[in-house]
N, C-alpha and C positions, 0 to 999 in steps of 0.2 A: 355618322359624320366624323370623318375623319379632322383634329384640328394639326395646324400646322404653324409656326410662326412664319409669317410672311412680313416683307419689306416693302412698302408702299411711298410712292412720292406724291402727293398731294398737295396741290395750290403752291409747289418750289419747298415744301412741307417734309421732311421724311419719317416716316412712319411706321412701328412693328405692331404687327395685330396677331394674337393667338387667333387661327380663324379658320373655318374649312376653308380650303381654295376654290370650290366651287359656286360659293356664295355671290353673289351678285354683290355687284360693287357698291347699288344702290344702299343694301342693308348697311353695309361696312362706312361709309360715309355718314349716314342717319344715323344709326345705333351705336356704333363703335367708336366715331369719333366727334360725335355731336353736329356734323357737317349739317344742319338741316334744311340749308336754301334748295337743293334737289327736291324732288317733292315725287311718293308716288300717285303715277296716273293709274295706270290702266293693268302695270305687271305683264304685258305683251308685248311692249317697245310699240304702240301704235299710235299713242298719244304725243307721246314727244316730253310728260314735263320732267322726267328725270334725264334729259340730256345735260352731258357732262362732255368733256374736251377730253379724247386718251391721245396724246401725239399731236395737240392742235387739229387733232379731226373729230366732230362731233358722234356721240356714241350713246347708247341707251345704255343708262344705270342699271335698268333693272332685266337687261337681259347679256350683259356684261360681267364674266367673273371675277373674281379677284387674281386665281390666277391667268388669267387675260392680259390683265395691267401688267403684270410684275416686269418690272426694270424700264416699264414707262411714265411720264409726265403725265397725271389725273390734272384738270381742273376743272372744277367745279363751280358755281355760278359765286360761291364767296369768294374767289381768286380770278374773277374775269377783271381785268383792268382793262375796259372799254369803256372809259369817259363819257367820248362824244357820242358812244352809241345809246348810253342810259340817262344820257342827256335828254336826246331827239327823243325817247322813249316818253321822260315827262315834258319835254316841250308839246306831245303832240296826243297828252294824257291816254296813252295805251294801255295801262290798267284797270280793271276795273275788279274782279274777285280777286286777281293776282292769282293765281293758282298755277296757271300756266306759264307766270312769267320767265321764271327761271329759265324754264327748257326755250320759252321763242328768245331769249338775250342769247343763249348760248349757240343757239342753231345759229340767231344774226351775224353773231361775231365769227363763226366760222365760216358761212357765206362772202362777209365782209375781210376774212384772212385772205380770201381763194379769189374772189373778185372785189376789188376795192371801189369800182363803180357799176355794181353789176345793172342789169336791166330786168325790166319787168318778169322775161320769163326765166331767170336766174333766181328773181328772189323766189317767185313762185315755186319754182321747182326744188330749192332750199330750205322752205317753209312751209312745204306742204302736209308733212309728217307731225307737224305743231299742233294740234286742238284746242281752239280757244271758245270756251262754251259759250262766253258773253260775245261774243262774235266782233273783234276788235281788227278783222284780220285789214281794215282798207285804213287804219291809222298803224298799224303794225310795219306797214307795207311803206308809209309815209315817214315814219320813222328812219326803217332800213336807209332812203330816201335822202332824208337828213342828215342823216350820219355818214354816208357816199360824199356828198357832196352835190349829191343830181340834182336835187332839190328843196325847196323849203318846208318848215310842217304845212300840217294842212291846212287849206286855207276856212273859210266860215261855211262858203257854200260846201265842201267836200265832207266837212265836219257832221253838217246838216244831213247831206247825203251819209253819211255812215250809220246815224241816227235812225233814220228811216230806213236804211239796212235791219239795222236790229231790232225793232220793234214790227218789222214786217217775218 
């Protein structure tokens, strides 16, 4: 491994890291600068939970290098300034192991940068790279919703029905 100092912008952040350039960015954020809201899933980009923002477009940490980034805007889920979207997230209690949350806030808000009222099969199509094991995806989806403007959280019956989603 070759190391290298590299110049990193992170969360409007700038930052020097002795570090291979090869490295995924996921490590470099996690180990190097204590960033730990990214989270790894899966280390194949299929999961979604280390999605991070390179340019306001969402991108996988962990199959993303360091030198990828270089001379671009990183933000990561401790630099999302999405209020109303992590509002609708707990108005519409979308957590539940958290594990995933990171990477579905960060995909939302890049969905929600590209379309700011998107439809059903925009969010889907947005979302679909997200794995949520506890299976949150029809208050996930209500959230998005929320946050748009399209909609309210969910209501008692939908609630009910997501329940029996997951337990089914």
């Amino acid at each position: 491994m070759s190391q290298s100092k590299l110049g990193l912008k992170i969360n409007g952040k700038d930052y020097t890291l002795d570090a291979d350039p090869n490295m995924p960015v996921l490590w470099a954020i996690r180990d190097l600068l204590g960033l730990t809201g990214t989270k790894y899933g899966c280390g194949a980009g299929l999961c979604g939970a280390c999605t991070i923002h390179v340019d306001g477009e969402p991108a996988r940490a962990c199959l993303t290098s360091l030198k990828q980034v270089q001379g671009k805007q990183v933000t990561t889920i401790e630099g999302l300034a999405a209020d109303g979207l992590k509002q609708a997230w707990r108005d519409n209690n979308v957590p539940q192991c958290g594990y995933c949350q990171a990477g579905q806030l960060m995909s939302a808000a890049a969905l929600l940068s590209q379309y700011p009222q998107p439809n059903d099969a925009q969010i889907e199509e947005a979302m679909v790279g997200n794995l949520c094991r506890c299976g949150t995806y029809t208050r996930i989806k209500a959230a998005i919703k929320q946050a748009s403007g399209t909609s309210a959280q969910l209501d008692l019956n939908e609630r009910e029905q997501s329940l029996r989603e997951i337990e089914a």
